[in-house]
DRENRO-319168 format. One record per atom (N, C-alpha, C): residue in one letter; z, x, y. Coordinates in steps of 0.2 Angstrom, whole numbers, padded with zeros to 4 digits, always signed. Example, Ala and Ser with C-alpha at 12.3 -4.5 7.8 and 13.67 -1.06 7.14 Angstrom:
2
A+0039+0066-0028 A+0039+0062-0022 A+0039+0066-0016 S+0035+0064-0011 S+0036+0068-0005 S+0039+0064+0000 
This chain:
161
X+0571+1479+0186 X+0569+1480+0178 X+0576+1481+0175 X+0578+1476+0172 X+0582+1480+0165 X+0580+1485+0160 X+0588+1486+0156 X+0587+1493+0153 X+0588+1488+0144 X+0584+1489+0141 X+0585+1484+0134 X+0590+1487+0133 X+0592+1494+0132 X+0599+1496+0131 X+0605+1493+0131 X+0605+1488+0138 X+0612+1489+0141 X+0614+1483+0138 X+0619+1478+0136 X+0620+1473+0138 X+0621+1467+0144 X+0619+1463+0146 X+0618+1460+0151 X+0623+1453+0150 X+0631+1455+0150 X+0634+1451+0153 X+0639+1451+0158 X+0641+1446+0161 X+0647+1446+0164 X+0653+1453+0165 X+0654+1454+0157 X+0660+1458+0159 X+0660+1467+0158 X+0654+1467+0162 X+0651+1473+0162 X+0650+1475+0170 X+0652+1471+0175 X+0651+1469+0183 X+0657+1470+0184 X+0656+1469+0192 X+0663+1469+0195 X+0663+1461+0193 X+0663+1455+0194 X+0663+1451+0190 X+0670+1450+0185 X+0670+1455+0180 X+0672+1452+0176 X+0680+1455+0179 X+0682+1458+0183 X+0690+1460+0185 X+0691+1458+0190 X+0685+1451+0196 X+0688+1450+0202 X+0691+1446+0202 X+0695+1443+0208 X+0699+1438+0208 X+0695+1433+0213 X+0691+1428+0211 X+0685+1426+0213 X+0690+1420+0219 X+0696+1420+0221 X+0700+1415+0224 X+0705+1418+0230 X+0703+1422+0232 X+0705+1428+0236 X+0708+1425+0242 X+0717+1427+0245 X+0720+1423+0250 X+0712+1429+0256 X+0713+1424+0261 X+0709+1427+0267 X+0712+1426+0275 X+0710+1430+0277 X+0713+1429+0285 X+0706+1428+0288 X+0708+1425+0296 X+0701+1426+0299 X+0704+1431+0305 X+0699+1435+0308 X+0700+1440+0313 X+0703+1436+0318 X+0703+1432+0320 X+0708+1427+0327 X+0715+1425+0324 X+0716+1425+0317 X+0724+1424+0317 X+0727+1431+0317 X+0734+1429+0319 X+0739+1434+0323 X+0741+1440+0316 X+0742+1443+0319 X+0744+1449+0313 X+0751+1446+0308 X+0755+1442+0314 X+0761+1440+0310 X+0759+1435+0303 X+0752+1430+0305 X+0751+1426+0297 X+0749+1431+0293 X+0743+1438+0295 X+0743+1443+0289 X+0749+1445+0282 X+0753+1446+0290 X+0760+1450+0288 X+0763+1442+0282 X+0766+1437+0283 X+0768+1434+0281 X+0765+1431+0273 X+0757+1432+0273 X+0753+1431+0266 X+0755+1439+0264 X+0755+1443+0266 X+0756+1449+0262 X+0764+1452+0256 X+0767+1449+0262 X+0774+1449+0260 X+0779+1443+0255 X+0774+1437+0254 X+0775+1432+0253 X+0770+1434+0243 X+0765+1437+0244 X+0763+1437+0237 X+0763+1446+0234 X+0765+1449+0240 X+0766+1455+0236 X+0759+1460+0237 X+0753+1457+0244 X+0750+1461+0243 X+0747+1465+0248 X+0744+1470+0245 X+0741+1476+0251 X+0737+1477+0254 X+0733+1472+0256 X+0726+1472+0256 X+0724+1464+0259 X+0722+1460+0263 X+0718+1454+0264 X+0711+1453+0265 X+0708+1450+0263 X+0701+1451+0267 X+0699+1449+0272 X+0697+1451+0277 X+0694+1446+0284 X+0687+1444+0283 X+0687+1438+0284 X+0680+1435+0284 X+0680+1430+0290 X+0674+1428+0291 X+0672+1422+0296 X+0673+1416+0293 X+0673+1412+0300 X+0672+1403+0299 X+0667+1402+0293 X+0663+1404+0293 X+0655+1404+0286 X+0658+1408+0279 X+0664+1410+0278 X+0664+1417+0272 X+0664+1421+0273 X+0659+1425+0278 X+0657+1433+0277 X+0662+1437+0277 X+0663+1441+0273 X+0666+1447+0273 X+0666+1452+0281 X+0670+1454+0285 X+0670+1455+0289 X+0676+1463+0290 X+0680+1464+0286 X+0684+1470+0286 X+0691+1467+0281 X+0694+1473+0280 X+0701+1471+0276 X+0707+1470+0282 X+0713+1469+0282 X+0718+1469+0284 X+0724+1473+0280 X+0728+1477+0281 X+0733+1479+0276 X+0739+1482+0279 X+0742+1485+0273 X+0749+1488+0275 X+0749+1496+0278 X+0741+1499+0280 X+0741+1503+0285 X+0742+1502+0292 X+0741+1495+0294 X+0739+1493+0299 X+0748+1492+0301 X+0751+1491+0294 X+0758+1488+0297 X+0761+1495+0299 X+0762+1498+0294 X+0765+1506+0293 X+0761+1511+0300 X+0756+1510+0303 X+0753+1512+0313 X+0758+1509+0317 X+0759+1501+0316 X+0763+1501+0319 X+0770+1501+0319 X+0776+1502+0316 X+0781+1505+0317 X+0783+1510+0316 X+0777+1517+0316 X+0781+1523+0316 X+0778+1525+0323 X+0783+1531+0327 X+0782+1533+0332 X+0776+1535+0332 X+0774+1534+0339 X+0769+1536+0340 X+0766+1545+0340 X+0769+1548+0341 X+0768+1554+0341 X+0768+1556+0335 X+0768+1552+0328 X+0766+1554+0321 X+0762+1551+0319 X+0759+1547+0321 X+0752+1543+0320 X+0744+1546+0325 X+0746+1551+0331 X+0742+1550+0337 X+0738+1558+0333 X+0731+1557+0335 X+0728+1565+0332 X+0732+1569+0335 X+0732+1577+0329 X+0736+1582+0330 X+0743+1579+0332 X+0744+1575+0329 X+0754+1571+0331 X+0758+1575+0326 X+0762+1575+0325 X+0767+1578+0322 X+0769+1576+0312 X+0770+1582+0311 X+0771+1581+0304 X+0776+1579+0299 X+0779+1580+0305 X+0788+1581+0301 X+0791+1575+0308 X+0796+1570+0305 X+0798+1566+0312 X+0805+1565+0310 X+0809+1570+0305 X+0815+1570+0302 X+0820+1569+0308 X+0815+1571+0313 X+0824+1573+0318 X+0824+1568+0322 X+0819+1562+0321 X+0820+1557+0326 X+0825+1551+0321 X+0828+1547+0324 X+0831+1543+0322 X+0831+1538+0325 X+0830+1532+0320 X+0830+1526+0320 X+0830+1520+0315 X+0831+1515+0316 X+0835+1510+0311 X+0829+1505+0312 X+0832+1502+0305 X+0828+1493+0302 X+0827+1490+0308 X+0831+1489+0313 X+0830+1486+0318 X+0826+1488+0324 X+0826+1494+0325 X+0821+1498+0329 X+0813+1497+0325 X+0813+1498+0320 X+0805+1498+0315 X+0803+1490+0316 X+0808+1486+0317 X+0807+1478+0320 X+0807+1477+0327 X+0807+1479+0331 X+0807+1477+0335 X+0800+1481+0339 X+0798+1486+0335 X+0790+1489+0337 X+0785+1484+0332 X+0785+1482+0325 X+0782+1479+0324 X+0782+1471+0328 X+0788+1468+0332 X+0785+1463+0336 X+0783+1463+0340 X+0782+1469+0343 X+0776+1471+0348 X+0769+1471+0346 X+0766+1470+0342 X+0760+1468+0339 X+0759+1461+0336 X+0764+1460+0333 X+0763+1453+0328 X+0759+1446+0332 X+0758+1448+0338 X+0757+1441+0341 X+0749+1443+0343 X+0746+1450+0341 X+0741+1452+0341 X+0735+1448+0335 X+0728+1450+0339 X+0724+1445+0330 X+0724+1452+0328 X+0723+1450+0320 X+0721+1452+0316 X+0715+1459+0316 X+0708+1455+0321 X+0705+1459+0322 X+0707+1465+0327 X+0711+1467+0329 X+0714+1473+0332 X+0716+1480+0328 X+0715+1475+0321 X+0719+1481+0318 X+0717+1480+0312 X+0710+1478+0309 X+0706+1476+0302 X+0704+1483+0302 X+0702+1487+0294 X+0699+1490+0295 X+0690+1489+0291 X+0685+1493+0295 X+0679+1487+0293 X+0674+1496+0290 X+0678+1499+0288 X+0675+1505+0285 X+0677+1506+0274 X+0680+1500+0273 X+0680+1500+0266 X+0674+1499+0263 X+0675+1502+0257 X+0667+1501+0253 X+0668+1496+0249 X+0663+1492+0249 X+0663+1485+0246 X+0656+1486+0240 X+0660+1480+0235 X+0653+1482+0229 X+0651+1474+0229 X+0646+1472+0223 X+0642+1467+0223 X+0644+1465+0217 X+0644+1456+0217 X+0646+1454+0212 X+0643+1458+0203 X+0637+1459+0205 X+0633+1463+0200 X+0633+1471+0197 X+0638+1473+0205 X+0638+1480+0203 X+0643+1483+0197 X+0640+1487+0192 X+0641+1489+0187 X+0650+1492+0187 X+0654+1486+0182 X+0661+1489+0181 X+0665+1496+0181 X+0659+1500+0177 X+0664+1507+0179 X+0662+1510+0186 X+0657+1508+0189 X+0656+1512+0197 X+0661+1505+0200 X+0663+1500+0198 X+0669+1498+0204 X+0676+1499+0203 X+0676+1501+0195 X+0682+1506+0196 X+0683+1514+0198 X+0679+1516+0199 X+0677+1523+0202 X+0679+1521+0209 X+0677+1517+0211 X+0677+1515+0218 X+0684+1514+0221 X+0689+1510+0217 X+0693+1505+0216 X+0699+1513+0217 X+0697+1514+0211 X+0700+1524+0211 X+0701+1529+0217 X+0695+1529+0219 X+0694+1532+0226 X+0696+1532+0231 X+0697+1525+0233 X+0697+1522+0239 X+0706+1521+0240 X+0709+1518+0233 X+0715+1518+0233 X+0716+1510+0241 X+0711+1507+0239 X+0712+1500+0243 X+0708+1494+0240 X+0711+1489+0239 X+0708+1485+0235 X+0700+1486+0239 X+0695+1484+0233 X+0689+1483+0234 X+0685+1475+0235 X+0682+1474+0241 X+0681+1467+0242 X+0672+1467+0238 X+0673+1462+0235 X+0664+1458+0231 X+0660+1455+0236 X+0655+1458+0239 X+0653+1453+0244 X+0643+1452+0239 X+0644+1445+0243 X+0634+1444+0240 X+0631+1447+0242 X+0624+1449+0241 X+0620+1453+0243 X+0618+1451+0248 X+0614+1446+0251 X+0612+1441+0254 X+0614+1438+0260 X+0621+1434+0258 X+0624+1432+0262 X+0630+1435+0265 X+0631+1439+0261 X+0637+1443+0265 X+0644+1440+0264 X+0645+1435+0261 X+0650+1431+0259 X+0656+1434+0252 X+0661+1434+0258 X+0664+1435+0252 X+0666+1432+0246 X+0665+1436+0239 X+0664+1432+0234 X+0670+1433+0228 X+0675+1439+0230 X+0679+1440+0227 X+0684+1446+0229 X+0687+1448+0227 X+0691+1455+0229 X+0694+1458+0222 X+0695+1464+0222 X+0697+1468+0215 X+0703+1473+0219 X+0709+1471+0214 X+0715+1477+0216 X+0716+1479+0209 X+0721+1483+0210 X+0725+1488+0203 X+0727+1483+0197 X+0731+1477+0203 X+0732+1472+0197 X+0728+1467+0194 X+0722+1465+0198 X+0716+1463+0194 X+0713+1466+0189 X+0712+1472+0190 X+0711+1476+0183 X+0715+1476+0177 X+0723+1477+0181 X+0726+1478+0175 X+0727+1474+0169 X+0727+1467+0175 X+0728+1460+0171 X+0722+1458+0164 X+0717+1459+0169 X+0709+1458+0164 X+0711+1463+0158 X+0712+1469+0160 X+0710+1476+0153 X+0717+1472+0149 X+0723+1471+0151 X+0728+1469+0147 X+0728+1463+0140 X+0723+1456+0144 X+0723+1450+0143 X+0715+1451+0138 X+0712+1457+0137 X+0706+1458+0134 X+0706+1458+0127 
C-alpha cells in the first residue's frame, strides 16, 4: 500500500544515486584482476557476482591492506602498535604477490548490507553512512545485481541536481 503523502518517483530510491553499470568481478577471477580494476579507476569496493548477475559479496581494499600488513597485526588479540617493525614498498609487494594469483572468492566479503532498487533514498544513505563501504542494489527477486552506490555516486547526483 502506498502513502498518498509521499511522492512516488525515482529520485526518492536508491535508484536515483546508483551507478546502474557497475565494473564486476566474478568469485573465480584472481585477486590480481580485482586489484588492477581498482587501481585503474580509483575504487574501493567491487562487486561479486555470478555467471547469471547475482550479487554474491564485495571485493575491496580491506582485503588488499590483510594482506600486506604482518600478520601478527591483523591476527585476533594481534598487536596494536607495529611501529618497531620495519619494512619497505618492496616487502608490502612482495606479500601482496603471495595472494594475487588467489580468486577473488578467498577474500570477498559477503557480510555487506545491500539495499533494493526501491529502497527509500535517505535509509540508503544512512546505510551508505554506516557501513562506510560502497552499498550494492540487488533486486528483490532475482538477486541480481542492479546497481552499486559509493560516496562519489552520491556526491555526483546531489552535485548535478
Amino acid at each position: 500500500m502506498t502513502d498518498p503523502d509521499r511522492p512516488e518517483r525515482d529520485d526518492v530510491t536508491a535508484t536515483a544515486v546508483m551507478d546502474p553499470h557497475p565494473t564486476v568481478v566474478k568469485p573465480t577471477d584472481l585477486i590480481s584482476t580485482g586489484i588492477k580494476h581498482m587501481m585503474k579507476h580509483r575504487y574501493r569496493h567491487l562487486p561479486v557476482v555470478d555467471d547469471e548477475g547475482r550479487y554474491l559479496g564485495i571485493f575491496g581494499v580491506t582485503c588488499l591492506l590483510r594482506s600486506v600488513l604482518p600478520k601478527a597485526a591483523i591476527m585476533d588479540k594481534g598487536l596494536n602498535n607495529v611501529s618497531f617493525i620495519y619494512e619497505t614498498v618492496a616487502d608490502l609487494h612482495e606479500r601482496l604477490r603471495g595472494v594475487e594469483d588467489s580468486p577473488i572468492a578467498s577474500c570477498m566479503r559477503t557480510d555487506v548490507q545491500v539495499v533494493h532498487p526501491d529502497s527509500p533514498l535517505l535509509d540508503t544513505l544512512l546505510i551508505l553512512y554506516n557501513s562506510k563501504c560502497s552499498v550494492p542494489v540487488v533486486e528483490h527477486d532475482s538477486g541480481k545485481l542492479a546497481g552499486m552506490i559509493s560516496y562519489f555516486d552520491v556526491g555526483e547526483h546531489v552535485l548535478d541536481a
